[in-house]
C-alpha positions in Angstrom: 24.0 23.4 -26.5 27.4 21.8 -27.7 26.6 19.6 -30.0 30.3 17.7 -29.4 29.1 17.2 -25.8 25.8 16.1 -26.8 24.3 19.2 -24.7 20.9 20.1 -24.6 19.9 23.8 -26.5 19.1 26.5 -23.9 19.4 29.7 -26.0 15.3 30.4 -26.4 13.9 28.4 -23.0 11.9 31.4 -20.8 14.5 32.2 -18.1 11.8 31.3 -15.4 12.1 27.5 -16.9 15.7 28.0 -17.0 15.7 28.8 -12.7 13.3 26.2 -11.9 15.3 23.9 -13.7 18.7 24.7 -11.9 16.9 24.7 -9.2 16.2 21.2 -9.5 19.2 19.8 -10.4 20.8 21.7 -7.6 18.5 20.3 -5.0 18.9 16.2 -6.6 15.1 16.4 -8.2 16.7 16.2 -11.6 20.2 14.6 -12.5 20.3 11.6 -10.4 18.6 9.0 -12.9 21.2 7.0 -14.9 18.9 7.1 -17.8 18.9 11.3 -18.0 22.1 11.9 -20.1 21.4 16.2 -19.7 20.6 15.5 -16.4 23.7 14.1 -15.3 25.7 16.6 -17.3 23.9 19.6 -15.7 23.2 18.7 -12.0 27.5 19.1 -11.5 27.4 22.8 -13.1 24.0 23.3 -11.5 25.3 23.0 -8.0 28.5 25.0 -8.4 25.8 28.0 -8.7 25.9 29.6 -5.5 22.5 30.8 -5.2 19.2 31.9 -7.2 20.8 35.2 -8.2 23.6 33.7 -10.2 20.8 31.3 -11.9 19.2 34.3 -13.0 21.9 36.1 -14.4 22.5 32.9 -16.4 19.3 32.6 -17.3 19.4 36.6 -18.6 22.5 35.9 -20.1 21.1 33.1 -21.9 18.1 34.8 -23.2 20.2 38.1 -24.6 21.5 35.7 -26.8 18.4 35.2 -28.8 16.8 32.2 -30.0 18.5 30.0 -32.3 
């Protein structure tokens, strides 16, 4: 995560986790409650993503990275 944006760390989360979680914040499960700070900062860039493919390209690209 950026730590100046106060984002959350995603390097190191299983990529399934990663999808499921887009997923959700694409579809308004997650990102909607005033008192989820991530939430609100992901559920924007989570529903730019076109469709699962491009989650799971994130979600590889994020994992090639390594953990922290």
């Amino acid at each position: 995560g950026v730590e100046e944006m106060n984002g959350p760390a995603l390097v190191g989360l299983q990529p399934w986790y990663l999808v499921r979680q887009l997923e959700n914040f694409k579809a308004g499960i997650r990102g909607a409650d005033p008192q989820d700070t991530y939430g609100l900062q992901m559920a924007p860039m989570a529903k730019i993503l076109p469709d699962t493919q491009a989650m799971e390209d994130i979600a590889a690209y994020l994992q090639s990275l390594g953990a922290p």
